[in-house]
DRENZA-45966 format. One record per residue: residue in one letter; chain; z, x negated, y of N, C-alpha, C in turn. Coordinates in nm, 4 decimals. Layout:
N
<atom code="a" unit="A" n_Z="Z" n_X="X" n_Y="Y" ca_Z="Z" ca_X="X" ca_Y="Y" c_Z="Z" c_X="X" c_Y="Y"/>
...
//
This chain:
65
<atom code="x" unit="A" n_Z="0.0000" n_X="-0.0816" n_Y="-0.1185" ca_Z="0.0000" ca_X="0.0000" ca_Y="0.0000" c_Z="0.0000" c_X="-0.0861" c_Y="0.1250"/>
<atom code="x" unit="A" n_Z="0.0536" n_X="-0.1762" n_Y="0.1202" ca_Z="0.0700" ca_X="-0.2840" ca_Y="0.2493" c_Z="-0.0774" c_X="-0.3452" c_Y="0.2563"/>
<atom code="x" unit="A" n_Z="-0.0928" n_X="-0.3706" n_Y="0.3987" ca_Z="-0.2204" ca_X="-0.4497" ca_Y="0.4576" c_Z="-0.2178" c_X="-0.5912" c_Y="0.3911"/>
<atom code="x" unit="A" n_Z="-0.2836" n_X="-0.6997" n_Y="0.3804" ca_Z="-0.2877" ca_X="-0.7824" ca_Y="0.3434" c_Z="-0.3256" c_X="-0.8723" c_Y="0.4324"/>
<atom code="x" unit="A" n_Z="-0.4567" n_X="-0.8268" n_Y="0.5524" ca_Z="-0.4514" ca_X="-0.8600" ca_Y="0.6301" c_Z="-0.3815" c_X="-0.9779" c_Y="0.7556"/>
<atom code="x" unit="A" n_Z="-0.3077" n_X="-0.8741" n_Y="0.7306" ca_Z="-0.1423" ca_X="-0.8093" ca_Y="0.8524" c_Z="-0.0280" c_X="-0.8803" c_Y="0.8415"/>
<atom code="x" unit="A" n_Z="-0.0106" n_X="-0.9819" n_Y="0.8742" ca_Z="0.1750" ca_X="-1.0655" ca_Y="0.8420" c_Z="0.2680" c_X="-1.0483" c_Y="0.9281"/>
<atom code="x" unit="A" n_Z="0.3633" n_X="-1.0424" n_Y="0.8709" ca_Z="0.5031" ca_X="-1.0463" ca_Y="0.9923" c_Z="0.5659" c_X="-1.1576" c_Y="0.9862"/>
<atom code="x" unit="A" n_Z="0.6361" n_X="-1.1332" n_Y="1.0212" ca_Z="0.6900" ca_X="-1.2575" ca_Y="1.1257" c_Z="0.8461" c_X="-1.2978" c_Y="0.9814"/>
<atom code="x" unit="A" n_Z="0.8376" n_X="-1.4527" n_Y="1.0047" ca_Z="0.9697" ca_X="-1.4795" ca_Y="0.8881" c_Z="1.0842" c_X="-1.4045" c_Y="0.8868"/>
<atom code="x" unit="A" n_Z="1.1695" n_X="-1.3775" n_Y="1.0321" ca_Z="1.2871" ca_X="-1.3156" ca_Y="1.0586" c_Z="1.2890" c_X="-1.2396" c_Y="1.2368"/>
<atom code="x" unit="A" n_Z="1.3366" n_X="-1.1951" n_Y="1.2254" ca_Z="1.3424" ca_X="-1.0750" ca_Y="1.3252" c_Z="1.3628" c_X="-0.9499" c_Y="1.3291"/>
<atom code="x" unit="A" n_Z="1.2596" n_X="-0.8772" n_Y="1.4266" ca_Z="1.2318" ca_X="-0.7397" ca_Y="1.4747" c_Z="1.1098" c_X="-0.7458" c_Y="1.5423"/>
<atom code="x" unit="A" n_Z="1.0457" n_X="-0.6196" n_Y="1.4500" ca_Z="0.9277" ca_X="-0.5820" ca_Y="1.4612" c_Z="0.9261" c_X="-0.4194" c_Y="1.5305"/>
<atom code="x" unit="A" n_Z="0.8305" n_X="-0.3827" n_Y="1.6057" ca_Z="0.8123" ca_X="-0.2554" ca_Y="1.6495" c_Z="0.7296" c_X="-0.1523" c_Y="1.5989"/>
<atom code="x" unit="A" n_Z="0.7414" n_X="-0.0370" n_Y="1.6044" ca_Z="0.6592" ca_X="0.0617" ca_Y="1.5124" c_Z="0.5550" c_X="0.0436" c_Y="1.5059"/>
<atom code="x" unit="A" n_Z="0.4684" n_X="0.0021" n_Y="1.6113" ca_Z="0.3454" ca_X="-0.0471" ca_Y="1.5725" c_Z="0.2565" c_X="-0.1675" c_Y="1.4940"/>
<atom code="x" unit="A" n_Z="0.3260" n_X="-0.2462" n_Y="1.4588" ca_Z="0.3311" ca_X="-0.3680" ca_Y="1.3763" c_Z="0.4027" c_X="-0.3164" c_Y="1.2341"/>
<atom code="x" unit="A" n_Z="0.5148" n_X="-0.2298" n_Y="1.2350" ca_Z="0.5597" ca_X="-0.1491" ca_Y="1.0973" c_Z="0.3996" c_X="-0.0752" c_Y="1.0445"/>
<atom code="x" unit="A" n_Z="0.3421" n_X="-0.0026" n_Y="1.1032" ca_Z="0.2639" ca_X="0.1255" ca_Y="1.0592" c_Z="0.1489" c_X="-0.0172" c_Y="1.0467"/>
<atom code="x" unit="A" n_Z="0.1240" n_X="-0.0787" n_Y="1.0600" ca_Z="0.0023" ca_X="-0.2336" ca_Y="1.0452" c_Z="0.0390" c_X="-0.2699" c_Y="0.8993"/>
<atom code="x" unit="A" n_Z="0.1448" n_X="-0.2665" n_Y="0.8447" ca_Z="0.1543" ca_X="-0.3488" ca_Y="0.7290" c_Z="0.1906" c_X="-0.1872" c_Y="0.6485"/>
<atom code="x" unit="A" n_Z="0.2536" n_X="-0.1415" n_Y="0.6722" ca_Z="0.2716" ca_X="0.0104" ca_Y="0.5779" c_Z="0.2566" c_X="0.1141" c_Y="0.6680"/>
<atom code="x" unit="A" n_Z="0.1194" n_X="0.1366" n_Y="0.6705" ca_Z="-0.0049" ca_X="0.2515" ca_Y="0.7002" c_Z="0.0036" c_X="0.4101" c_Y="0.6873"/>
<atom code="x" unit="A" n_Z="0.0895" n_X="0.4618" n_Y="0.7732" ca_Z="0.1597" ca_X="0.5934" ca_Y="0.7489" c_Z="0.1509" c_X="0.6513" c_Y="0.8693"/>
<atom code="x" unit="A" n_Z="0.1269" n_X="0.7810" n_Y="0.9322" ca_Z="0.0906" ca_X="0.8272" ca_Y="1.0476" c_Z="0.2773" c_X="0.7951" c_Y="1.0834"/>
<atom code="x" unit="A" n_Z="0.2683" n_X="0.7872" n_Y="1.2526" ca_Z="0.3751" ca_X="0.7766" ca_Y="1.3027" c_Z="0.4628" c_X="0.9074" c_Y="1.3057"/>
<atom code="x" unit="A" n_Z="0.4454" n_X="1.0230" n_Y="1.2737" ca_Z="0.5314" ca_X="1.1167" ca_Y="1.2270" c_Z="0.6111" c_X="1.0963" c_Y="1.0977"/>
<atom code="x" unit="A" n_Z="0.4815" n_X="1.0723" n_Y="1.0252" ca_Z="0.5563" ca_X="1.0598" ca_Y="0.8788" c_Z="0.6559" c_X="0.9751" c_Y="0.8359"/>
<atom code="x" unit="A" n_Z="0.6074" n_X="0.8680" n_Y="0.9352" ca_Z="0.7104" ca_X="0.7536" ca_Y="0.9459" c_Z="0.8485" c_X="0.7491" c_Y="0.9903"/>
<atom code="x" unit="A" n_Z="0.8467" n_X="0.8673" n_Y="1.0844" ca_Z="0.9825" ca_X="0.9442" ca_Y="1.1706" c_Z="1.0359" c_X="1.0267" c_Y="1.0628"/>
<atom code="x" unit="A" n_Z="0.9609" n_X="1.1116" n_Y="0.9950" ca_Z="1.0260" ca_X="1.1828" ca_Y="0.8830" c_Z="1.1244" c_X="1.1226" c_Y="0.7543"/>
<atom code="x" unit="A" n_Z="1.0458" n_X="1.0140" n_Y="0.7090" ca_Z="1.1192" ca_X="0.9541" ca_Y="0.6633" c_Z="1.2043" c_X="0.8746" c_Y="0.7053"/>
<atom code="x" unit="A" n_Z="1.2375" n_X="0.8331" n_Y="0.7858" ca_Z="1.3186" ca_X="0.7620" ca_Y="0.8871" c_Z="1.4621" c_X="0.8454" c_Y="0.8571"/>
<atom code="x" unit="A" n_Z="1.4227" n_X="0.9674" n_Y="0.8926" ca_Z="1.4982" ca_X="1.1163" ca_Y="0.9170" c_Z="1.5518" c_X="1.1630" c_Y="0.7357"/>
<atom code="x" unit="A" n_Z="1.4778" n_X="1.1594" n_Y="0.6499" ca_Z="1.5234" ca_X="1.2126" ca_Y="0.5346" c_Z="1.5491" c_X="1.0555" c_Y="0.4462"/>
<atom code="x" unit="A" n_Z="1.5821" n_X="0.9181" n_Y="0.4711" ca_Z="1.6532" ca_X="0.7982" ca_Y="0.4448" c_Z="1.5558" c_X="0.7589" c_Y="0.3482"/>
<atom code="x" unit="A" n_Z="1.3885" n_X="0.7683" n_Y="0.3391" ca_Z="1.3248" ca_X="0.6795" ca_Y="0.2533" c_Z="1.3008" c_X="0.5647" c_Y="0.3381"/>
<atom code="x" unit="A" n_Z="1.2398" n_X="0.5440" n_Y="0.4919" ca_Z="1.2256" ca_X="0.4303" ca_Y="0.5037" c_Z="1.3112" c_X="0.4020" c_Y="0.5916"/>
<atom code="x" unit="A" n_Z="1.3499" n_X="0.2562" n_Y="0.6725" ca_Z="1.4705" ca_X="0.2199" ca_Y="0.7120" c_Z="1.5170" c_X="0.2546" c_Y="0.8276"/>
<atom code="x" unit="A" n_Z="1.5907" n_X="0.2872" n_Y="0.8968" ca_Z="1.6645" ca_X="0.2852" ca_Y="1.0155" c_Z="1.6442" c_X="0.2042" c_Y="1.1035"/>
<atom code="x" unit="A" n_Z="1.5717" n_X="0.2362" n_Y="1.2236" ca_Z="1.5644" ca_X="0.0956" ca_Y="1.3386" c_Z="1.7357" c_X="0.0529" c_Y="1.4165"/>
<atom code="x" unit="A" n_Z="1.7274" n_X="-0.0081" n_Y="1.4635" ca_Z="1.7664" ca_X="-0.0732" ca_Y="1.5893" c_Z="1.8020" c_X="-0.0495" c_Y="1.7175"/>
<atom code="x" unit="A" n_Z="1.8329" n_X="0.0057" n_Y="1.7302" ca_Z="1.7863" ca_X="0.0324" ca_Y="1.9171" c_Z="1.8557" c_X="-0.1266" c_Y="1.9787"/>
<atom code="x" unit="A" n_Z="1.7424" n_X="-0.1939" n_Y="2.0821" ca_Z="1.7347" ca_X="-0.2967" ca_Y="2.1340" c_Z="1.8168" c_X="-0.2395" c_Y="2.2599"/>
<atom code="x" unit="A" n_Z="1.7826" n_X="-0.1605" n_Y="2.3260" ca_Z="1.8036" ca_X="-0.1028" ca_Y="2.4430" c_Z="1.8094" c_X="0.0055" c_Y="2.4508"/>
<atom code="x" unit="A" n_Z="1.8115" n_X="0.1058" n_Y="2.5304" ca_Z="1.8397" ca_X="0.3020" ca_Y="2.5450" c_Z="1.7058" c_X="0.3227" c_Y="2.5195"/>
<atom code="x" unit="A" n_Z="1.5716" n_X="0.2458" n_Y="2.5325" ca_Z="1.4386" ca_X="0.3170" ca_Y="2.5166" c_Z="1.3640" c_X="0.2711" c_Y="2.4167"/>
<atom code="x" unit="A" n_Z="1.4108" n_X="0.1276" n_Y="2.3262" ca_Z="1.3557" ca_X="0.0473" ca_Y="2.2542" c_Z="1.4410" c_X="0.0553" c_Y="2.0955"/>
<atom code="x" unit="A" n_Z="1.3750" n_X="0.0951" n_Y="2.0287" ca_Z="1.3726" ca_X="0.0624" ca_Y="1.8893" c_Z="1.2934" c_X="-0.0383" c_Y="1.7984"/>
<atom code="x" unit="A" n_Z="1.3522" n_X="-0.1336" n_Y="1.6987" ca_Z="1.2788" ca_X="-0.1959" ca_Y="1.6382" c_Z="1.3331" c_X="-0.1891" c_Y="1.4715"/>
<atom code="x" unit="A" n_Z="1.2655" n_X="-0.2407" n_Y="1.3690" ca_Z="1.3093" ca_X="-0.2546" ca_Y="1.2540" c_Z="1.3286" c_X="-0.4128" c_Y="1.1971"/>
<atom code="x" unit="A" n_Z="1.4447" n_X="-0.4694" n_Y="1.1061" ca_Z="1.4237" ca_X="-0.5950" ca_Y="1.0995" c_Z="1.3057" c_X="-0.6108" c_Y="0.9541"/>
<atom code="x" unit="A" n_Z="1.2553" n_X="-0.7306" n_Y="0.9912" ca_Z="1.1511" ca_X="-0.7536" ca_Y="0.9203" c_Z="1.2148" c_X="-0.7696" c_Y="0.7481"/>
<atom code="x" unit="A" n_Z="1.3257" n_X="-0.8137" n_Y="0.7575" ca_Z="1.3801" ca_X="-0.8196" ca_Y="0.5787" c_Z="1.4017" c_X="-0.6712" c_Y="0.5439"/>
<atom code="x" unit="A" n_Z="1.3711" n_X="-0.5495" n_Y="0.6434" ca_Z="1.4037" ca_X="-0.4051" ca_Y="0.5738" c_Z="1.2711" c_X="-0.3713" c_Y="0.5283"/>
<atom code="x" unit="A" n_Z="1.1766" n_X="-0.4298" n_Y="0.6160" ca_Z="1.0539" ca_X="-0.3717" ca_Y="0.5384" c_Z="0.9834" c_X="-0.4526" c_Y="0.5203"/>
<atom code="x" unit="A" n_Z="1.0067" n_X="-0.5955" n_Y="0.4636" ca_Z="1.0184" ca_X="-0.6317" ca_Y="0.3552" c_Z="1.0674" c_X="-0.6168" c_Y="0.2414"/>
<atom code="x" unit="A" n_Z="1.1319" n_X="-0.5480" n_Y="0.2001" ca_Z="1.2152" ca_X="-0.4814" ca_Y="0.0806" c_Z="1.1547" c_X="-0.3013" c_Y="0.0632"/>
<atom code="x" unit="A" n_Z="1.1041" n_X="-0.2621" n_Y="0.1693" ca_Z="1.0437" ca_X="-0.1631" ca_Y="0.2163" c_Z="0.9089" c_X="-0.1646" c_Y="0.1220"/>
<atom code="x" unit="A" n_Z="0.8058" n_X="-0.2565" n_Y="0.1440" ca_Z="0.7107" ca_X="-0.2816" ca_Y="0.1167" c_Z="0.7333" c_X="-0.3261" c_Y="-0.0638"/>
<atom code="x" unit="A" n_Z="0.8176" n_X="-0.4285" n_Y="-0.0594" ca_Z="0.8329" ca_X="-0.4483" ca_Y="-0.2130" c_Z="0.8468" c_X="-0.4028" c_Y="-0.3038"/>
<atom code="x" unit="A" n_Z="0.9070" n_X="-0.2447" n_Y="-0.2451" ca_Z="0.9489" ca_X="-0.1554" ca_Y="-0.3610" c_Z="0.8559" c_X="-0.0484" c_Y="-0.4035"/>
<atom code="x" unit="A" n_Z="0.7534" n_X="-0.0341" n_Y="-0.2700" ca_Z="0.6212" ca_X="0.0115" ca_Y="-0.3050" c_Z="0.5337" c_X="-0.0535" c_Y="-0.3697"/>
<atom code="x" unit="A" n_Z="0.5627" n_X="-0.1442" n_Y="-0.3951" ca_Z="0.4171" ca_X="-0.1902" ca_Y="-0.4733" c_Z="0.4638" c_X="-0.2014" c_Y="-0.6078"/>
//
């Protein structure tokens, strides 16, 4: 399911748009599950900024394939 393309970064935080690049899911669906605990929980950086760390979906991705 993941891009192959598409790499992330060794360690960090990545933003929804770089998430939906490597696991390809409309950005609702991505909120839904977010919402019903299949994929991971962001971050909030700040009051307007959310990110995800890259070892969640990395483990994210791993378990899909």
């Amino acid at each position: 399911m993941a891009n192959a393309s598409v790499s992330l970064p060794e360690t960090g935080f990545v933003r929804l748009p770089q998430v939906l690049q490597v696991f390809p899911v409309s950005k609702s669906l991505w909120w839904a599950g977010v919402a019903e605990g299949r994929y991971p929980a962001p971050v909030k950086l700040s009051r307007r900024c959310s990110a995800w760390r890259v070892e969640d979906i990395r483990q994210l991705i791993a378990a899909r394939a």
